[in-house]
C-alpha atoms as a printed R data frame, in Angstrom:
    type eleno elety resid chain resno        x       y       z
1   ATOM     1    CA   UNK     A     1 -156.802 -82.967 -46.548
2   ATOM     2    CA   UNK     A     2 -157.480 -79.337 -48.535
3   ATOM     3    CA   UNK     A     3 -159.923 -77.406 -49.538
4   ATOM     4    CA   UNK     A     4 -162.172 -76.764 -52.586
5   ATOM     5    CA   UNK     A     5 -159.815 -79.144 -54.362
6   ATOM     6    CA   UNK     A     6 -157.891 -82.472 -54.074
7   ATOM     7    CA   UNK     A     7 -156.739 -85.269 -56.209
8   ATOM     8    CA   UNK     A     8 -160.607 -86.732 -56.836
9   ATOM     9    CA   UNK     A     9 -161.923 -83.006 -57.851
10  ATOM    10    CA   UNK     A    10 -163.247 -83.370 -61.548
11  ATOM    11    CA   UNK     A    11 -163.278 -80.583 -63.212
12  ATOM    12    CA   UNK     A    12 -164.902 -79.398 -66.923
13  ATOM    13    CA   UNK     A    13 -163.336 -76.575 -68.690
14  ATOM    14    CA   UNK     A    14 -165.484 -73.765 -70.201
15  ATOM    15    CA   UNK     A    15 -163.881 -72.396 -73.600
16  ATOM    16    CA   UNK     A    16 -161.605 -74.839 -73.434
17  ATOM    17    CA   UNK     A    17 -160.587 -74.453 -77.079
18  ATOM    18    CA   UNK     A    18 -159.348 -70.882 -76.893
19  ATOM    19    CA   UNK     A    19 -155.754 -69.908 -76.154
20  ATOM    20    CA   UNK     A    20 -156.176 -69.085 -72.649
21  ATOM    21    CA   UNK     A    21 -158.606 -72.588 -72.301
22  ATOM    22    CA   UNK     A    22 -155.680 -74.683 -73.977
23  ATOM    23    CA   UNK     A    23 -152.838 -72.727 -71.940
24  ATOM    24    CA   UNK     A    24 -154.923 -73.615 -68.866
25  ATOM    25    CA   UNK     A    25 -156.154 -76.974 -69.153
26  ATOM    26    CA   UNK     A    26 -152.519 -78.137 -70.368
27  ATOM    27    CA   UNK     A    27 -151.117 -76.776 -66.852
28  ATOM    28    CA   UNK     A    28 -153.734 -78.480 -65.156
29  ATOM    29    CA   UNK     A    29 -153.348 -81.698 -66.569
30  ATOM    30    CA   UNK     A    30 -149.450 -81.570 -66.277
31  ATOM    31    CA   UNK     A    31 -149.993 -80.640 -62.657
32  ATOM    32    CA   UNK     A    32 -152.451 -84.117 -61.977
33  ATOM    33    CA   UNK     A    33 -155.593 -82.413 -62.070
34  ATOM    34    CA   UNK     A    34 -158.328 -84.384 -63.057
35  ATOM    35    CA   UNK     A    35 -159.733 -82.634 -66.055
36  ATOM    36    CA   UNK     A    36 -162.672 -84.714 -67.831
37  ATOM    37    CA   UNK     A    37 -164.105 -82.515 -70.199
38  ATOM    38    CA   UNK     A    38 -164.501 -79.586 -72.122
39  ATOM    39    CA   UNK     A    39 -167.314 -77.709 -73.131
40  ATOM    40    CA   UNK     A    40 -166.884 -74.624 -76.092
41  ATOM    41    CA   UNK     A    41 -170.768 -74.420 -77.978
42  ATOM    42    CA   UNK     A    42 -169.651 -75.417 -81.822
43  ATOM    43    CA   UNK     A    43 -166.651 -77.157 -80.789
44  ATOM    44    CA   UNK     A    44 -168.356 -80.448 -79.819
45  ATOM    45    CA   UNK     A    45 -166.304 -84.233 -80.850
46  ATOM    46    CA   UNK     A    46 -163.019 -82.544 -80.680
47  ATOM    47    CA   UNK     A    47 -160.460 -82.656 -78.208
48  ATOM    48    CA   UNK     A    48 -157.435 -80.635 -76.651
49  ATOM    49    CA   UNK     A    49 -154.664 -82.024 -74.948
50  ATOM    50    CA   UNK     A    50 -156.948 -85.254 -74.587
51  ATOM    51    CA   UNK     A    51 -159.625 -84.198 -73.014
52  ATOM    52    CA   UNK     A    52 -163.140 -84.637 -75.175
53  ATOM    53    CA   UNK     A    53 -164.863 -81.157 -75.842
54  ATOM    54    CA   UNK     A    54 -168.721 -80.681 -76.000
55  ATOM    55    CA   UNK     A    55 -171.193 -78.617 -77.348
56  ATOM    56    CA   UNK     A    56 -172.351 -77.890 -73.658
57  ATOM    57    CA   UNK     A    57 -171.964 -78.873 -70.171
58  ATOM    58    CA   UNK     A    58 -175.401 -81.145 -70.297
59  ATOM    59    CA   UNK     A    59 -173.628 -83.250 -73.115
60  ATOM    60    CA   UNK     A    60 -170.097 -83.077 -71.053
61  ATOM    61    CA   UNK     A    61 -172.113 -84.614 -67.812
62  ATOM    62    CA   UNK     A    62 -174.264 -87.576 -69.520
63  ATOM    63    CA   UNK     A    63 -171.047 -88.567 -71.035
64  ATOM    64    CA   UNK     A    64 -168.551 -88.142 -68.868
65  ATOM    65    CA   UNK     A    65 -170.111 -88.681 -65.642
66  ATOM    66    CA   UNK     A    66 -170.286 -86.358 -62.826
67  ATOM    67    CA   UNK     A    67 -168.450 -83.078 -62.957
68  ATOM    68    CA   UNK     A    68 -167.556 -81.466 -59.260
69  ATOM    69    CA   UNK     A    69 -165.983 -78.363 -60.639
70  ATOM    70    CA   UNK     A    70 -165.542 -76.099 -63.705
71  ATOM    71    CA   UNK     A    71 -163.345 -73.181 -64.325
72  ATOM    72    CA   UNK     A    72 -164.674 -70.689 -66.575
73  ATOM    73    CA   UNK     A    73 -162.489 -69.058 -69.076
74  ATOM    74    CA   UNK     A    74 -165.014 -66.697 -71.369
75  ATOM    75    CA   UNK     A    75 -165.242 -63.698 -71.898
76  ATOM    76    CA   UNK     A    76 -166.952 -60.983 -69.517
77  ATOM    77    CA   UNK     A    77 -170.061 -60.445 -72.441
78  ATOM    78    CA   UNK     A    78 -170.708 -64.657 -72.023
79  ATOM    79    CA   UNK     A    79 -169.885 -65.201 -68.628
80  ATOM    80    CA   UNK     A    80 -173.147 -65.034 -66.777
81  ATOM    81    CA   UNK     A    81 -174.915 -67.570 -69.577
82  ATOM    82    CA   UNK     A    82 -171.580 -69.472 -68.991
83  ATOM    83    CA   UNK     A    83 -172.247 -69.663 -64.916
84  ATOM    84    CA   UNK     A    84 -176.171 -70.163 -65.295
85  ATOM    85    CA   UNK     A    85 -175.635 -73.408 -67.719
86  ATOM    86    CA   UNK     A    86 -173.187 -74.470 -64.834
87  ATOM    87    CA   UNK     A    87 -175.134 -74.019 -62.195
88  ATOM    88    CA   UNK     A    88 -178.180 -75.196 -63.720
89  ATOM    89    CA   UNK     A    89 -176.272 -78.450 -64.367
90  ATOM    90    CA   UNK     A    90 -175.720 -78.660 -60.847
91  ATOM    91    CA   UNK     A    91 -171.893 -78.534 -60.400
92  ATOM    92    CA   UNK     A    92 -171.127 -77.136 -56.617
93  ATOM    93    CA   UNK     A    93 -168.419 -75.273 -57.570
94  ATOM    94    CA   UNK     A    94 -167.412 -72.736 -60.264
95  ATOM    95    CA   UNK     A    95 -163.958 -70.835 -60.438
96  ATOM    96    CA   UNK     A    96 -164.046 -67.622 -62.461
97  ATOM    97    CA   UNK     A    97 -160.704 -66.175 -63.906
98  ATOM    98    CA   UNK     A    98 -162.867 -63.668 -66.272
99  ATOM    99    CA   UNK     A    99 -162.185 -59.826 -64.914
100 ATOM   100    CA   UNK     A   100 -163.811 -56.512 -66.256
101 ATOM   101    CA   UNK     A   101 -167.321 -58.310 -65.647
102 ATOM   102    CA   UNK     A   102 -169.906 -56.095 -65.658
103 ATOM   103    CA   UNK     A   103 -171.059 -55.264 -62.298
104 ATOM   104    CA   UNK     A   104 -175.135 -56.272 -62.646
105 ATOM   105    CA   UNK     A   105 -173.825 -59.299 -64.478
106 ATOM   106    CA   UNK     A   106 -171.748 -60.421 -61.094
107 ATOM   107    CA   UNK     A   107 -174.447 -59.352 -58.945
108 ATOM   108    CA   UNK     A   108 -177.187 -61.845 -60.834
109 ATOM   109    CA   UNK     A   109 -173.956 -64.317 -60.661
110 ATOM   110    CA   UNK     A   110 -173.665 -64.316 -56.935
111 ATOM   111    CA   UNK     A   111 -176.880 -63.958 -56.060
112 ATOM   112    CA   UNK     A   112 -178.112 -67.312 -58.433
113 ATOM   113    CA   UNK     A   113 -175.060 -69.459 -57.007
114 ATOM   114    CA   UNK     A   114 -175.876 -68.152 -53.392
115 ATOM   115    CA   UNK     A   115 -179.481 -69.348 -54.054
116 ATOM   116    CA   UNK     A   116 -178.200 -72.739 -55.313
117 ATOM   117    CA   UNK     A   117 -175.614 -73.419 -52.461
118 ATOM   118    CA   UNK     A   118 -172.396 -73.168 -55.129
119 ATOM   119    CA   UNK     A   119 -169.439 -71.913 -54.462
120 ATOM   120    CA   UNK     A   120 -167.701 -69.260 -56.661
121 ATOM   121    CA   UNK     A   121 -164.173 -68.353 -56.679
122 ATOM   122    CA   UNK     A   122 -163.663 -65.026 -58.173
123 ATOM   123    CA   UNK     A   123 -164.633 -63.064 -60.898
124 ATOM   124    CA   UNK     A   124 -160.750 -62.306 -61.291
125 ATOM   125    CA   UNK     A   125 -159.261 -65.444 -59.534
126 ATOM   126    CA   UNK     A   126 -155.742 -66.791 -60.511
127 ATOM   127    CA   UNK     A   127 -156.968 -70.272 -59.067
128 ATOM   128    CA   UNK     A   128 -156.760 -72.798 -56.446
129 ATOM   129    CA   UNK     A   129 -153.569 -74.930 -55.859
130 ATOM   130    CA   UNK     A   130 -153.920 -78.061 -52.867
131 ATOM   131    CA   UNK     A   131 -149.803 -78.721 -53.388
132 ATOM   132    CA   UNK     A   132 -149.285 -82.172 -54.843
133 ATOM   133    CA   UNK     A   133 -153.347 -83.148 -55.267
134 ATOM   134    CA   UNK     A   134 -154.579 -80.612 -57.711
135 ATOM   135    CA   UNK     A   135 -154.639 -77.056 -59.124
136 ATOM   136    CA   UNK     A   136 -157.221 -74.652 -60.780
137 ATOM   137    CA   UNK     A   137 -156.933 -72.083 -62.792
138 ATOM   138    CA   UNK     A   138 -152.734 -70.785 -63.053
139 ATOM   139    CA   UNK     A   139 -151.262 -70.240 -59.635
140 ATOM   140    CA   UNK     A   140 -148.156 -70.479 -60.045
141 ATOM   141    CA   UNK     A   141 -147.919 -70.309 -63.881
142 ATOM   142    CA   UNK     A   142 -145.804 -73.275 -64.760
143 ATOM   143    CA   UNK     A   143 -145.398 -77.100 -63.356
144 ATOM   144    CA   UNK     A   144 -142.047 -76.191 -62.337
145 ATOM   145    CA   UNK     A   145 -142.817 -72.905 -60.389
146 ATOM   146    CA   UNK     A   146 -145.454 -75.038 -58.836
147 ATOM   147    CA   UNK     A   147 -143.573 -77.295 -57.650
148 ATOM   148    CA   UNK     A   148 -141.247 -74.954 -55.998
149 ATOM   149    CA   UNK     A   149 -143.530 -72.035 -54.389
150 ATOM   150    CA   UNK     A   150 -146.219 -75.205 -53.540
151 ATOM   151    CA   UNK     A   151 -145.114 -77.589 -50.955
152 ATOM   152    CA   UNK     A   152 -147.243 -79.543 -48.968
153 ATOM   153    CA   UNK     A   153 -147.554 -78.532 -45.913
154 ATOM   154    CA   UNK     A   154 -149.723 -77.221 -42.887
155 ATOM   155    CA   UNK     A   155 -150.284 -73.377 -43.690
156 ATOM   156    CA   UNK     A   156 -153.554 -72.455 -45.157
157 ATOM   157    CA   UNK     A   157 -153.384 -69.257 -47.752
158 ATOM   158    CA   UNK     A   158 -155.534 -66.530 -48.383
159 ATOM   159    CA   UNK     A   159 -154.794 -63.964 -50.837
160 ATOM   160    CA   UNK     A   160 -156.578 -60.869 -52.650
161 ATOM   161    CA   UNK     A   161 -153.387 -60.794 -54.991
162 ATOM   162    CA   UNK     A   162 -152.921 -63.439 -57.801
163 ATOM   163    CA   UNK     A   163 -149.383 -62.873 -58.006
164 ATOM   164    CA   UNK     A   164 -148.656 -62.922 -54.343
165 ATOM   165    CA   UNK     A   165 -150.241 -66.149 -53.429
166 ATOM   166    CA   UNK     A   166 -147.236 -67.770 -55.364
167 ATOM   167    CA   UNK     A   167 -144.861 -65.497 -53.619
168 ATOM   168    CA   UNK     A   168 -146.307 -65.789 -49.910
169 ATOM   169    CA   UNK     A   169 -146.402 -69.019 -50.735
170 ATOM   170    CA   UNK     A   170 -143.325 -69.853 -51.965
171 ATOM   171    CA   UNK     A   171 -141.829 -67.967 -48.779
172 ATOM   172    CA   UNK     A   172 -143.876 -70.235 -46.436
173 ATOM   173    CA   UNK     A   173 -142.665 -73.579 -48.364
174 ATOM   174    CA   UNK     A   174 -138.736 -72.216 -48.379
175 ATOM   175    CA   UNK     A   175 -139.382 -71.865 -44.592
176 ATOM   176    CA   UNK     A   176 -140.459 -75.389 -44.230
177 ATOM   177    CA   UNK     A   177 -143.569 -75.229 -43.083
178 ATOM   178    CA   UNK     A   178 -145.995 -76.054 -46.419
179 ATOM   179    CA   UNK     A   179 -148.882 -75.054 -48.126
180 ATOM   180    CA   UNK     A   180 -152.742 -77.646 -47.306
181 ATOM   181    CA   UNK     A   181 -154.353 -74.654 -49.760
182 ATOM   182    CA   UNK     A   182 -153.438 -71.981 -51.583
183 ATOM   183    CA   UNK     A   183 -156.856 -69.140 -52.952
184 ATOM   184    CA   UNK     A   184 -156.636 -65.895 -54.729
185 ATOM   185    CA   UNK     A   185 -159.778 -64.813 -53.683
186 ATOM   186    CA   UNK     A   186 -160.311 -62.615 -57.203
187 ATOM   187    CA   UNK     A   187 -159.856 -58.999 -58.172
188 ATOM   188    CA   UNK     A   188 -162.861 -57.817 -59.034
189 ATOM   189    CA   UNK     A   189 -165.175 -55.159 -56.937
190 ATOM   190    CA   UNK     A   190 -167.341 -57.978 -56.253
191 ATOM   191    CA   UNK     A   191 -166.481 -61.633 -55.639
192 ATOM   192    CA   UNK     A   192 -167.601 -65.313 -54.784
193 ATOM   193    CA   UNK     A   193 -166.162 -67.136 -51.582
194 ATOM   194    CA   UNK     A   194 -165.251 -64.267 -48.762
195 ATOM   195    CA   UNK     A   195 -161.810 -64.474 -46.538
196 ATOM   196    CA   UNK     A   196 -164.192 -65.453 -43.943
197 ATOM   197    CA   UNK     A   197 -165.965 -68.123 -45.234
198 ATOM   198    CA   UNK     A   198 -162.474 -69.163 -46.445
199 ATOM   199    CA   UNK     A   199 -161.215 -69.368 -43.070
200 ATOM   200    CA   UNK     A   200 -164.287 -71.453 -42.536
201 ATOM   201    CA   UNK     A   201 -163.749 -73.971 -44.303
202 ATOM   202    CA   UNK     A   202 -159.242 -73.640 -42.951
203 ATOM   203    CA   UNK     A   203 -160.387 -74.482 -39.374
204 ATOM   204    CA   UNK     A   204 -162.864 -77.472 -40.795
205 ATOM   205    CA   UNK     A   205 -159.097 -79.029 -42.550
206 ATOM   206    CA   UNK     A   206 -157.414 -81.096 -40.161
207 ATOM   207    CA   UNK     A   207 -154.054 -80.730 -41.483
208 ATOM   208    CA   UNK     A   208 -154.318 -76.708 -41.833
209 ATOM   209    CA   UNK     A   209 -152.817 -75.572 -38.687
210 ATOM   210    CA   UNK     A   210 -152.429 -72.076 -39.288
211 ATOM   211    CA   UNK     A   211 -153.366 -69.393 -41.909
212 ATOM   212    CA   UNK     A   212 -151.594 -66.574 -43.753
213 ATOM   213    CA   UNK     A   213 -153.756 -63.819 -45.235
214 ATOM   214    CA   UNK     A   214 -152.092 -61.393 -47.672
215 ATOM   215    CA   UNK     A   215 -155.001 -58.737 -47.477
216 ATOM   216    CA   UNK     A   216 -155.250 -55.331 -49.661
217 ATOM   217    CA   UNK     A   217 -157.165 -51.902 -48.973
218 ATOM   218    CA   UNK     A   218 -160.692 -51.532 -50.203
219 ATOM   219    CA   UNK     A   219 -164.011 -53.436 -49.655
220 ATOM   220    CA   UNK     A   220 -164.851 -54.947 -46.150
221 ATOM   221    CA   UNK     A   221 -163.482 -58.382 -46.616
222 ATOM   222    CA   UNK     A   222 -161.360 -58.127 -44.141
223 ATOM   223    CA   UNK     A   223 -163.158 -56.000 -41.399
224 ATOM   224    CA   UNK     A   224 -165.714 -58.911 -42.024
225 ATOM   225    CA   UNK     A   225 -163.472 -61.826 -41.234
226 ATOM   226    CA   UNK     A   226 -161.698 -59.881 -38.273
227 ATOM   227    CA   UNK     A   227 -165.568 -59.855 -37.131
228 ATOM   228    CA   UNK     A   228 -165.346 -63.458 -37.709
229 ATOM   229    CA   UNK     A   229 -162.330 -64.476 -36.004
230 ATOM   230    CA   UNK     A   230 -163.668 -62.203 -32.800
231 ATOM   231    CA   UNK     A   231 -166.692 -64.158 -33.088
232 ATOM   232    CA   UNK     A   232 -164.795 -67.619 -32.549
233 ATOM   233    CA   UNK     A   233 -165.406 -68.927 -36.279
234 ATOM   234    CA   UNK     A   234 -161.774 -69.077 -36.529
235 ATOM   235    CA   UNK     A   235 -159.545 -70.632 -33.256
236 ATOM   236    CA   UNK     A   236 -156.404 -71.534 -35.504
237 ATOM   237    CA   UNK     A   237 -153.687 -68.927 -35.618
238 ATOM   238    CA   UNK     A   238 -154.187 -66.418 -38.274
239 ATOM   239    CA   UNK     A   239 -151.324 -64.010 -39.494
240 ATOM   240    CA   UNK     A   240 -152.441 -61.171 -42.331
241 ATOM   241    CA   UNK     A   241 -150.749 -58.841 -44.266
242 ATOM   242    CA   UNK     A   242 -152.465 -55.574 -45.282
243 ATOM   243    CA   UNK     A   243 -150.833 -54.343 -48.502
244 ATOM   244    CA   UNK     A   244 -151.615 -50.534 -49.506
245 ATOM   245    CA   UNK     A   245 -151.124 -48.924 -46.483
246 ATOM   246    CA   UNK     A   246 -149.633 -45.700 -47.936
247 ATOM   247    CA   UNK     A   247 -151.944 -45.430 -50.464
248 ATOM   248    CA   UNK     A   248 -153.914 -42.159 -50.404
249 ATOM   249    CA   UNK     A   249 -157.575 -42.238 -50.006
250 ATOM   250    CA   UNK     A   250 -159.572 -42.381 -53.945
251 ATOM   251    CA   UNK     A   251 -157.014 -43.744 -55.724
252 ATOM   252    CA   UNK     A   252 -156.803 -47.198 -57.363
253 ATOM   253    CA   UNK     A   253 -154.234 -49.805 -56.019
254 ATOM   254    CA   UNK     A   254 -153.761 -52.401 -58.604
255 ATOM   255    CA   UNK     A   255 -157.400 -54.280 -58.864
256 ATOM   256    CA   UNK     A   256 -160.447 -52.591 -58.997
257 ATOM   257    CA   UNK     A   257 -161.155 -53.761 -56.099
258 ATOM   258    CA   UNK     A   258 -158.459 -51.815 -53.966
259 ATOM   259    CA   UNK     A   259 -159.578 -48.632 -53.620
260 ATOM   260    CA   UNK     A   260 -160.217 -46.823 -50.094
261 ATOM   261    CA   UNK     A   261 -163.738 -44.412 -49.660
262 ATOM   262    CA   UNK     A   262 -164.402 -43.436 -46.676
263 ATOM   263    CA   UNK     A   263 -162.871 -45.014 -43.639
264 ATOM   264    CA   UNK     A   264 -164.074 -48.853 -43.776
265 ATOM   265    CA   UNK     A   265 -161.626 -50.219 -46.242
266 ATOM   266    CA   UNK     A   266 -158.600 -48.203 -45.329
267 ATOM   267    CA   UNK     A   267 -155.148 -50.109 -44.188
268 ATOM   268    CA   UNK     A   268 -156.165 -48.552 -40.808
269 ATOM   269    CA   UNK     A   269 -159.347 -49.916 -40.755
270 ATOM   270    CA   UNK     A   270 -158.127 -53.305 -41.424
271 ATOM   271    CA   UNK     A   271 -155.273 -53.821 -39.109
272 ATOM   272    CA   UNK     A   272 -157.112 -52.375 -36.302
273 ATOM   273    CA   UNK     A   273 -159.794 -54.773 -36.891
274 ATOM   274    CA   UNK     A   274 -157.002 -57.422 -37.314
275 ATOM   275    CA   UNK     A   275 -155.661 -56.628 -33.890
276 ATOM   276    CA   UNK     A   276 -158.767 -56.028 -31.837
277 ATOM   277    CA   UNK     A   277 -159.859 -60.159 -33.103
278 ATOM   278    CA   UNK     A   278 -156.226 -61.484 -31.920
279 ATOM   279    CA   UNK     A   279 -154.752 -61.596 -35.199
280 ATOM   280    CA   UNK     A   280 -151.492 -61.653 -35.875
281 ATOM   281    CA   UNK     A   281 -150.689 -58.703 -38.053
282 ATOM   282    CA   UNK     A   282 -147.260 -58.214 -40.169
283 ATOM   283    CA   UNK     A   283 -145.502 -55.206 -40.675
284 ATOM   284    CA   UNK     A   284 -144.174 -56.578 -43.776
285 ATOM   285    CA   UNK     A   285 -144.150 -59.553 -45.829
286 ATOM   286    CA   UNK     A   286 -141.095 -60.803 -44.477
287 ATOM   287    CA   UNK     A   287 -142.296 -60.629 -40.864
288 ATOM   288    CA   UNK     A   288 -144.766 -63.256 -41.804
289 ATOM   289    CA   UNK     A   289 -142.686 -65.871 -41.576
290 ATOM   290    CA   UNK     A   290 -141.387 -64.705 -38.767
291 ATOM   291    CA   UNK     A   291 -144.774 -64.624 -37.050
292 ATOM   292    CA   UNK     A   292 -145.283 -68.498 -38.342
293 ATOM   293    CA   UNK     A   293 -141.938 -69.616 -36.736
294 ATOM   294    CA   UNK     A   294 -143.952 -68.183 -32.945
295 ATOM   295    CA   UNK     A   295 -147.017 -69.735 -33.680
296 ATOM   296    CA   UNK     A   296 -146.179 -73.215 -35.406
């Protein structure tokens, strides 16, 4: 099994005919996913890399059929007309690569799919890789790369950093124990699916036997799905990472979204939480596997 995404997942591409859209679909399809349309307004009857291209998602759907996902590669000014025509066509679940969105445009984003029951990934998400099934977005960059970092597996990943959920990854595969799921969870100040309703939908997977969270300072993500674990949402093993740690309070680390004010959303704050629910918590990205070898 996986999550979000598997071999049956079909997904539309919006702005499809751009660079990044042809980039992106191209690694998708190379990969196995099942890409079935296209959608950039102007562009209709024309295709890229195979797939047919529409003037919008209501043309892609009658068709094409039903659509189960779309990845949205606009930019920030379009996005939230991009995500409404989504939504209001009724696919459940909408990954969002786009960063710099503006921060009332996200809120009305979150709040409409939250309304609708749909999932969104991001703003700022690499993507979603189930090794050998599928992959959204471009963890991992190339087929090869992929191939290599993305083994299936039993370890559920988590990560707030696009580039380390290939790295973490690709650790955990060299190891030998696999990926079921790999999620960057997005950069931005404000995103979609949470580590804890991530971690919701790990222990539903029957073949995810553990988790590896590579957290970062800032926000309450984390604090919120220690709370979780505590709670007993979570029973599997969980092992996190907290990257940051000796960054001073008020300064940016990387996203937007890693920044420490006050005390919630410090390294601190996080482990402590970490350790108080059970988790497993590494003192470096190396000890992770470590930890994995106890537990599985």
């Amino acid at each position: 099994m996986a999550i979000l995404i598997d071999e049956n997942t079909r997904v539309l591409v919006q702005g499809i005919t751009g660079r990044t859209g042809e980039f992106a679909t191209r690694y998708m399809l190379e990969y196995g996913t099942r890409v079935v349309a296209g959608v950039t307004p102007g562009r209709g009857g024309s295709r890229v890399w195979g797939v047919p291209v529409f003037d919008s998602i209501e043309e892609a759907v009658e068709e094409v059929g039903q659509v189960d996902a779309t990845i949205t590669l606009v930019p920030p000014a379009h996005l939230l007309e991009a995500v409404t025509e989504a939504v209001e066509a009724g696919i459940g679940y909408v990954l969002i690569p786009t960063e710099r969105v503006p921060v009332h445009d996200a809120m009305r984003i979150l709040a409409l799919a939250r309304r609708r029951g749909v999932r969104v990934q991001g703003p700022g998400s690499f993507g979603v890789i189930s090794p050998g099934k599928a992959v959204m977005g471009w963890v991992g960059g190339s087929l090869e790369l992929a191939k290599e970092a993305f083994v299936p597996g039993k370890v559920g990943v988590i990560s707030r950093s696009g580039g380390q959920t290939t790295t973490t990854s690709w650790a955990i595969s060299r190891a030998g124990f696999g990926i079921t799921t790999a999620v960057h969870t997005g950069s931005e100040p404000l995103v979609g699916l949470t580590e804890a309703e991530l971690l919701a939908m790990f222990e539903e997977d029957e073949e995810t036997e553990a988790v590896v969270l590579f957290a970062e300072i800032g926000g309450v993500q984390e604090e919120e799905a220690a709370e979780f674990v505590a709670n007993g949402g979570f029973t599997k093993p969980l092992i996190a990472y907290v990257a940051g740690r000796m960054l001073p309070k008020g300064m940016r680390f990387s996203h937007a979204s890693a920044m420490v004010v006050g005390d919630r959303g410090s390294a601190e704050s996080k482990i402590r939480a970490f350790k108080e629910a059970g988790v497993k918590v590494a003192e470096s990205p190396k000890q992770i596997i470590e930890l994995l070898g106890d537990v599985l």
